[in-house]
C-alpha positions as a Markdown table, in Angstrom:
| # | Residue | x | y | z |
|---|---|---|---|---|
| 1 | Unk | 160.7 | -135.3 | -27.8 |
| 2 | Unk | 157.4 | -133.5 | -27.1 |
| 3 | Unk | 154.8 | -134.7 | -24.9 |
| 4 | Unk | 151.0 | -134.6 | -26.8 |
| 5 | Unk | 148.9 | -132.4 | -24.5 |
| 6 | Unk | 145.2 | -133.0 | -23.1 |
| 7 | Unk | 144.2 | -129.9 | -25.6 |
| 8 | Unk | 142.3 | -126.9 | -24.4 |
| 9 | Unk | 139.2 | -127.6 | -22.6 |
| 10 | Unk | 139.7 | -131.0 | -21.9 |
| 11 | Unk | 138.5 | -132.4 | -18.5 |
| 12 | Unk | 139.6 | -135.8 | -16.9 |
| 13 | Unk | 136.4 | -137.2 | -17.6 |
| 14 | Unk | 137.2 | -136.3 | -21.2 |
| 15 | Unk | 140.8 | -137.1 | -21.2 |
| 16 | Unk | 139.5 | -140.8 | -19.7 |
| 17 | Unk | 137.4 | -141.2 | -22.5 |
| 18 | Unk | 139.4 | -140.3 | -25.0 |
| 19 | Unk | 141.5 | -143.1 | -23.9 |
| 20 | Unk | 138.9 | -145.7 | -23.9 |
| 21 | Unk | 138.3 | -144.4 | -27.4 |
| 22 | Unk | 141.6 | -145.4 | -28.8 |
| 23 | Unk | 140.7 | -148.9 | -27.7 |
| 24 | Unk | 137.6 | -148.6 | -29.5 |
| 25 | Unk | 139.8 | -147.3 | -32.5 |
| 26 | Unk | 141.7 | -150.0 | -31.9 |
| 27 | Unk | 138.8 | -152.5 | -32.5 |
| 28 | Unk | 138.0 | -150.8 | -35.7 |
| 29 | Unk | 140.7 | -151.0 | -37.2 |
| 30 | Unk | 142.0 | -154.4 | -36.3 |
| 31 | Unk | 138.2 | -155.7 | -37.7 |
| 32 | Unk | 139.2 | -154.3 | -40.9 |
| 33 | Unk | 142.2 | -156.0 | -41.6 |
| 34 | Unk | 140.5 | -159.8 | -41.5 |
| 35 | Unk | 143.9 | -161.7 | -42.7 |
| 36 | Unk | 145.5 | -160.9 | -38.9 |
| 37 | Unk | 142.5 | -161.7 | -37.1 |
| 38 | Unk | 143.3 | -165.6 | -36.9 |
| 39 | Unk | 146.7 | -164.6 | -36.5 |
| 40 | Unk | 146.0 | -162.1 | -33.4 |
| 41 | Unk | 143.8 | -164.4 | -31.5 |
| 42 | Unk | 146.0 | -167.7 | -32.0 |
| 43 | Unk | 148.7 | -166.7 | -29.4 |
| 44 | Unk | 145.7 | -165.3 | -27.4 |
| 45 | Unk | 143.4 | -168.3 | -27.5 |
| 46 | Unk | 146.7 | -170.8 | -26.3 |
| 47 | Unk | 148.0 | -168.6 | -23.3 |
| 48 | Unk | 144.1 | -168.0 | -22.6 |
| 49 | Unk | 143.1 | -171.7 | -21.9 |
| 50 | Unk | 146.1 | -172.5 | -19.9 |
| 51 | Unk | 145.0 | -169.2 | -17.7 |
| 52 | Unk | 141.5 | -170.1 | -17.6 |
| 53 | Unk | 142.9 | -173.6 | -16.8 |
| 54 | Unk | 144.6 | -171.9 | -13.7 |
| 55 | Unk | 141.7 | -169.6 | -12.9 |
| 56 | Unk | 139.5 | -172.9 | -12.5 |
| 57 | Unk | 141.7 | -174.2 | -10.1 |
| 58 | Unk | 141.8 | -171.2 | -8.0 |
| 59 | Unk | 137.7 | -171.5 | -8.1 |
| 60 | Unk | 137.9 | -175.2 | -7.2 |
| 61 | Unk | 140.2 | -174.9 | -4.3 |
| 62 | Unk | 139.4 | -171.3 | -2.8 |
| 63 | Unk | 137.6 | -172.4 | 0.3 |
| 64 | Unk | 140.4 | -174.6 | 1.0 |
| 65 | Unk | 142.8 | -171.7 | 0.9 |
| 66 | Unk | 140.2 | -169.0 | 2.6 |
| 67 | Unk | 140.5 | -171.7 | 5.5 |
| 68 | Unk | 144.4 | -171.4 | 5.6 |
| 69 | Unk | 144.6 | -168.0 | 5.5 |
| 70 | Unk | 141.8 | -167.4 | 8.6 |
| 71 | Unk | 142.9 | -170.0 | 11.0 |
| 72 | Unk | 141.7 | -167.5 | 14.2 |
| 73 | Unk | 138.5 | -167.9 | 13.4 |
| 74 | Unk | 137.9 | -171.8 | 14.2 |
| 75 | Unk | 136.0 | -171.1 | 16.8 |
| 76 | Unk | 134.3 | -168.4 | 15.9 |
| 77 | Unk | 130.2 | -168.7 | 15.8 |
| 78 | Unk | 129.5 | -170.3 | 12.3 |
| 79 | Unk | 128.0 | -166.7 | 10.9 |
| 80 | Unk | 131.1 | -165.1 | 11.6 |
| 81 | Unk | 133.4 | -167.7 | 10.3 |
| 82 | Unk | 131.7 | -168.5 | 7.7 |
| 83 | Unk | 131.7 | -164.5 | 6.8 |
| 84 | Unk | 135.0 | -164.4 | 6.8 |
| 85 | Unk | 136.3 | -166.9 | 5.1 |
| 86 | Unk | 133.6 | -165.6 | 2.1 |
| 87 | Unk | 135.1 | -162.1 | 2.4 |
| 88 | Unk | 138.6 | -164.4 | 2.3 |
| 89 | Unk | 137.7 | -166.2 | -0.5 |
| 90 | Unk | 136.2 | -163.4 | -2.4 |
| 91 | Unk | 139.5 | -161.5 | -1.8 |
| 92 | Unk | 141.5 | -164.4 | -3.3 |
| 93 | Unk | 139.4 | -164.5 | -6.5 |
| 94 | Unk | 139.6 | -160.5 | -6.9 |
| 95 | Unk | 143.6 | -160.8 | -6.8 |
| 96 | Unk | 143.7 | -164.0 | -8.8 |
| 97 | Unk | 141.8 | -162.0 | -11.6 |
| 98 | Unk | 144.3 | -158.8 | -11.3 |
| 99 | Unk | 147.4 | -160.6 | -11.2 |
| 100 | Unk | 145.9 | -163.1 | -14.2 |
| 101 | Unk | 145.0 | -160.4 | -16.6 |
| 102 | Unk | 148.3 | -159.1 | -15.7 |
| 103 | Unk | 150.2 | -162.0 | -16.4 |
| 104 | Unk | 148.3 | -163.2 | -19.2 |
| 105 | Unk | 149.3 | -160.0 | -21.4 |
| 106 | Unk | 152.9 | -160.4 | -20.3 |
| 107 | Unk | 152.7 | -164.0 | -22.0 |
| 108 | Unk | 150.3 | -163.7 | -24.7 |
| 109 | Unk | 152.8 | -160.9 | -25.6 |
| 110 | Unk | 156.1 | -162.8 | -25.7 |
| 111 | Unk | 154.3 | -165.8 | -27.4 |
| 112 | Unk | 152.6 | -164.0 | -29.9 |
| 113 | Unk | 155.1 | -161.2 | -29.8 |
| 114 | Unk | 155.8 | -161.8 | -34.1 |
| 115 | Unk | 152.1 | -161.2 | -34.9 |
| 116 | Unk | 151.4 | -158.0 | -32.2 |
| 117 | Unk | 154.8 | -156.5 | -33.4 |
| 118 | Unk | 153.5 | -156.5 | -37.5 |
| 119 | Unk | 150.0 | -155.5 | -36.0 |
| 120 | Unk | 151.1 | -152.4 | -33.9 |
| 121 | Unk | 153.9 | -151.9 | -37.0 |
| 122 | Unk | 151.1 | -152.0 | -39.1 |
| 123 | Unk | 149.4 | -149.0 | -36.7 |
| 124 | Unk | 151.9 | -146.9 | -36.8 |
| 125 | Unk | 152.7 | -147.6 | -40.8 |
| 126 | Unk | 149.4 | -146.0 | -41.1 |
| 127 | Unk | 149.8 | -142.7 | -39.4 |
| 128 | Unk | 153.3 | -142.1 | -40.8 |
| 129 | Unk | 155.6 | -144.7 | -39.4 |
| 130 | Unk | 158.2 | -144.3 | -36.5 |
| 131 | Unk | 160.8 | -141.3 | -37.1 |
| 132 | Unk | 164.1 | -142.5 | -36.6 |
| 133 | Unk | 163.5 | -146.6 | -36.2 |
| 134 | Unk | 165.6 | -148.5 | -34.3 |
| 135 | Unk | 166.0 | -151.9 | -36.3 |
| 136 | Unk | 165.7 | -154.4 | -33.0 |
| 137 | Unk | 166.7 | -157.8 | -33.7 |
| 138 | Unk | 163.8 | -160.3 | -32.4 |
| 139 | Unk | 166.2 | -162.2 | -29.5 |
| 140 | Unk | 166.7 | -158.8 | -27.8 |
| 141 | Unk | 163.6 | -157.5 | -28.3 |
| 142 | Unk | 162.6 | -160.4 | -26.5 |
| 143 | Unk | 165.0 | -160.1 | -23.7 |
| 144 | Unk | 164.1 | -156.9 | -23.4 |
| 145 | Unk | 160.0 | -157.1 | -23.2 |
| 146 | Unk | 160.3 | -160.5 | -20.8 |
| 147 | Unk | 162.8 | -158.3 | -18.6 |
| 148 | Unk | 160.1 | -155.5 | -18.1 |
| 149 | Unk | 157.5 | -157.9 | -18.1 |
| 150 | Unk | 159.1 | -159.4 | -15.3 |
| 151 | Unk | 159.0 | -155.9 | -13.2 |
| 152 | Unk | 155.8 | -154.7 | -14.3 |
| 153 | Unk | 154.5 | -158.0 | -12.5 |
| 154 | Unk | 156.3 | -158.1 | -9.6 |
| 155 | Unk | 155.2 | -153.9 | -8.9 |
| 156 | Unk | 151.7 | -155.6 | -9.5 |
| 157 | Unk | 151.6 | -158.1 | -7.0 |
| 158 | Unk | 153.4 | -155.8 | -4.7 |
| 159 | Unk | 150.5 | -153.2 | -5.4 |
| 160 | Unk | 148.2 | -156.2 | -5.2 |
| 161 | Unk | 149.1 | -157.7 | -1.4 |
| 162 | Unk | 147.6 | -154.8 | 0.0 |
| 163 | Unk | 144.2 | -155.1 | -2.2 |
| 164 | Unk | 144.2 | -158.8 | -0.9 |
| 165 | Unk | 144.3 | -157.5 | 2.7 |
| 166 | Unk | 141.5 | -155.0 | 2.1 |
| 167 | Unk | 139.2 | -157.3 | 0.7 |
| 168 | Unk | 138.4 | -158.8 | 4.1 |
| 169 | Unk | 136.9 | -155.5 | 5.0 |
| 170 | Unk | 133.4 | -155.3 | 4.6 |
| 171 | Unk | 131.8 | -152.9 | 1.6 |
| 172 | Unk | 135.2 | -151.4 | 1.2 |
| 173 | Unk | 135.8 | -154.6 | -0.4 |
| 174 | Unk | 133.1 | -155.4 | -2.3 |
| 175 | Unk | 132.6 | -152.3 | -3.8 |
| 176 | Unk | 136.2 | -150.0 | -3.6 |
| 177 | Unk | 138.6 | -152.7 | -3.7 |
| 178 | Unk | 137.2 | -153.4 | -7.7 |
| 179 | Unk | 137.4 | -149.9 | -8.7 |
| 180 | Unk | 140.6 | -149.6 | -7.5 |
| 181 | Unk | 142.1 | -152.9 | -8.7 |
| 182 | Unk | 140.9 | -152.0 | -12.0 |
| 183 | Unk | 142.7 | -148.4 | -11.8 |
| 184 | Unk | 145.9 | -150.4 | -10.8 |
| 185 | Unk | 145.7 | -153.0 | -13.1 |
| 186 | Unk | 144.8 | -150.7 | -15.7 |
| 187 | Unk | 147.6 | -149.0 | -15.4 |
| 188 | Unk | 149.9 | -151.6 | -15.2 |
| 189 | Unk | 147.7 | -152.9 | -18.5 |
| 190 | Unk | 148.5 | -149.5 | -20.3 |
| 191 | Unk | 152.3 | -149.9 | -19.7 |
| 192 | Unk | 152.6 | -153.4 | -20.8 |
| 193 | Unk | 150.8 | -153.1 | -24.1 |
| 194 | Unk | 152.7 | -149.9 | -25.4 |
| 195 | Unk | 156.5 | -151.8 | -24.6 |
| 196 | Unk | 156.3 | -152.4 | -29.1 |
| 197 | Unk | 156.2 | -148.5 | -30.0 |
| 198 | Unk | 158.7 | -147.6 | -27.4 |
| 199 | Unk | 160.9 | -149.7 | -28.5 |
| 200 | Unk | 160.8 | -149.1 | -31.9 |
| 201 | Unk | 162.3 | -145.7 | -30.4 |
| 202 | Unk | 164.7 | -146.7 | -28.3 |
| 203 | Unk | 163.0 | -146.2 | -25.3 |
| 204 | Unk | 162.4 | -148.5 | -22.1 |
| 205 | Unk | 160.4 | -148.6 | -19.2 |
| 206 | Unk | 161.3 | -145.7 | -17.3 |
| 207 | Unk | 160.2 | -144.3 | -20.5 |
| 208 | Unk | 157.2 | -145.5 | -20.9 |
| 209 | Unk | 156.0 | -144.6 | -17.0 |
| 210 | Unk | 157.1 | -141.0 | -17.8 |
| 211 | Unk | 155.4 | -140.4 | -21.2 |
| 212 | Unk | 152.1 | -142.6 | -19.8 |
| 213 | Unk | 152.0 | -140.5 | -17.0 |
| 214 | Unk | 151.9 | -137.3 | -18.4 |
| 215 | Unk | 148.7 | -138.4 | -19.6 |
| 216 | Unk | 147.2 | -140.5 | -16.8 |
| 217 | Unk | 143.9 | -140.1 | -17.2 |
| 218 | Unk | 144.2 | -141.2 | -20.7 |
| 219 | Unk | 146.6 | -143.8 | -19.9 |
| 220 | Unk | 144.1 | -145.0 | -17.3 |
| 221 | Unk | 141.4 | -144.4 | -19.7 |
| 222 | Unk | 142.4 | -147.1 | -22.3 |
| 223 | Unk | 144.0 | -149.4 | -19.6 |
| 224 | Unk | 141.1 | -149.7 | -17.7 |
| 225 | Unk | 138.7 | -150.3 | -20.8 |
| 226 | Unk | 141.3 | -153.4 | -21.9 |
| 227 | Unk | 141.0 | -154.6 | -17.7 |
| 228 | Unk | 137.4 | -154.6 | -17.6 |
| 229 | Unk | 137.2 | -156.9 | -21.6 |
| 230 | Unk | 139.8 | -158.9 | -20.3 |
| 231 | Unk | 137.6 | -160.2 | -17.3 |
| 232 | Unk | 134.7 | -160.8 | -19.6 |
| 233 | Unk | 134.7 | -164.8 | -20.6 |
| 234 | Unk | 137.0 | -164.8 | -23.8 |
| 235 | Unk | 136.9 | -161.3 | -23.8 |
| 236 | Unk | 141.3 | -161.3 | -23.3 |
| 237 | Unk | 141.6 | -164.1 | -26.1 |
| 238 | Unk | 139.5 | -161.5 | -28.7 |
| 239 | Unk | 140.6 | -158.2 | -27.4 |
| 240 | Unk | 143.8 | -158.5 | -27.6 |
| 241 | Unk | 145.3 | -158.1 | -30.9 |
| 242 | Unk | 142.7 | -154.7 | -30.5 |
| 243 | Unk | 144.5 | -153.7 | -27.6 |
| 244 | Unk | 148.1 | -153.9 | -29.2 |
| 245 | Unk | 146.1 | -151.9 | -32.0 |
| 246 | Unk | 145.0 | -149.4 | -29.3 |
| 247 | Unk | 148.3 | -149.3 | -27.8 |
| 248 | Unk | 150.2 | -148.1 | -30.5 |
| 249 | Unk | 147.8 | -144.8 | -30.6 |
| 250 | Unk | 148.4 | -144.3 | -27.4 |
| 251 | Unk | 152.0 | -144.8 | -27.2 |
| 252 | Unk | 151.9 | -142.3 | -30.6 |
| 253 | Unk | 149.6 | -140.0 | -28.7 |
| 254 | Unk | 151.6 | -139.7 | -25.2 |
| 255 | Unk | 154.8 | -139.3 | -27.6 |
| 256 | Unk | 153.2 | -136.2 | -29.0 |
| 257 | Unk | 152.9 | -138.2 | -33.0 |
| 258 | Unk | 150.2 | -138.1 | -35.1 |
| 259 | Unk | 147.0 | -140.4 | -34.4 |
| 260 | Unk | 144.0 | -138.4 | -36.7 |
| 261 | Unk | 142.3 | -140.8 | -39.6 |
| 262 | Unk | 144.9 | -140.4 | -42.4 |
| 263 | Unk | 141.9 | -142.5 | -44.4 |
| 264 | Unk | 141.2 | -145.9 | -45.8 |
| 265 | Unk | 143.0 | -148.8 | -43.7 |
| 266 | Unk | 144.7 | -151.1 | -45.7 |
| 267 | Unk | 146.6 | -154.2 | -45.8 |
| 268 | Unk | 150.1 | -153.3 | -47.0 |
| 269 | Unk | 153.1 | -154.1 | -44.8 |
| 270 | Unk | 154.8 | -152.0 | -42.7 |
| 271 | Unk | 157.8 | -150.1 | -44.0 |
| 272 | Unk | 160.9 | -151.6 | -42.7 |
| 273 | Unk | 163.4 | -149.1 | -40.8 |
| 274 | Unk | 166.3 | -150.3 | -43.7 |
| 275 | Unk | 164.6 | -150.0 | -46.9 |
């Protein structure tokens, strides 16, 4: 299986680009096909208010916590405690976001798994279908996405501890800690939405981590550009079906399959693997 190159003369700053392109591609498309736009944002929009839900909590409740976590600095002069437990607080809100976008795309993924699957079908139906289909039935393919899901996650909040930690330090964690979290997550983003197209090939995780990552800076490109809608209000509940849109070019793209405009899009179903 061939790996699509950056082509000649192709920078980072390109390559990154070209990745936030495909979710802009992504958006295009999925606008023109009108009859899956209710579809798309329905699991979207019920996994969404039970995250903002959470997210609301966390707001409501983060000075409590920023207290438990900084108990040596009770007798601190009020500046200095109180600065801390800002930069604590402020730390808890930054991972809450990460580990919420995260999360939420695992779910919205296995609840609306029917409707992303005949969207990202859909995709690749359109730039010549999937060589070789492997006919999945839905229970496994279910089992299978929860049981990466389930490790993407848990390398997140791994990844994440450490960006908690480093949000207590001053300007590093105002201004780095974001840029990085949204690398991380981005990437973590990029692997979760492409789990469809791979396994329409037979191929898992592992899989995915290898092809993604011999184009990172695409990879991180797209990712990044689906982190930084999902933290917009209601930007996750509309941007996702887009994303799954954008996520089957670039799981086409890093499997070295065609991705230029083959023309008009249209509405016709996806060819199915046994017909």
């Amino acid at each position: 299986m061939r790996v699509a190159g950056p082509g000649p003369g192709v920078g980072v700053v390109g390559q990154f680009l070209s990745g936030v392109g495909l979710l802009v591609r992504g958006l295009g498309m999925y606008a023109r096909t009108p009859r899956l736009v209710l579809l798309g944002i329905l699991p979207a929009l019920i996994t969404g208010a039970l995250f903002l839900a959470g997210y609301a909590t966390l707001i409501v409740f983060v000075d409590d916590l920023a207290g438990v976590v900084t108990p040596f600095a009770d007798g601190w002069a009020g500046w200095a405690r109180d600065l801390v437990r800002v930069l604590a607080g402020f730390a808890f809100l930054a991972l809450g976001a990460v580990l919420g976008v995260l999360t939420f795309t695992a779910v919205t993924l296995v609840v609306g798994d029917p409707f992303y699957e005949e969207i990202s079908a859909r995709v690749e139906s359109r730039y010549g279908g999937v060589p070789g289909e492997i006919e999945v039935s839905w229970w496994r393919s279910l089992r299978r996405s929860m049981a990466d899901s389930v490790r993407l996650v848990a390398r997140s909040v791994l990844l994440g501890v450490p960006l908690f930690f480093a949000g207590f330090i001053p300007v590093v964690g105002q201004f780095v800690v974001p840029v990085v979290a949204a690398a991380v997550g981005g990437w973590f983003l990029a692997l979760e939405l492409v789990g469809a197209p791979f396994y329409r090939r037979g191929l898992r995780l592992p899989d995915r981590r290898r092809m993604l990552g011999a184009q990172r800076p695409v990879s991180l490109g797209f990712g990044v550009a689906v982190f930084c809608c999902f933290l917009i209000p209601l930007g996750a509940i509309l941007v996702m079906p887009a994303a799954v849109a954008g996520a089957a070019l670039l799981a086409r793209r890093s499997l070295g399959e065609a991705i230029d405009e083959p023309g008009r899009w249209t509405e016709h179903p996806a060819p199915r693997a046994d017909a």
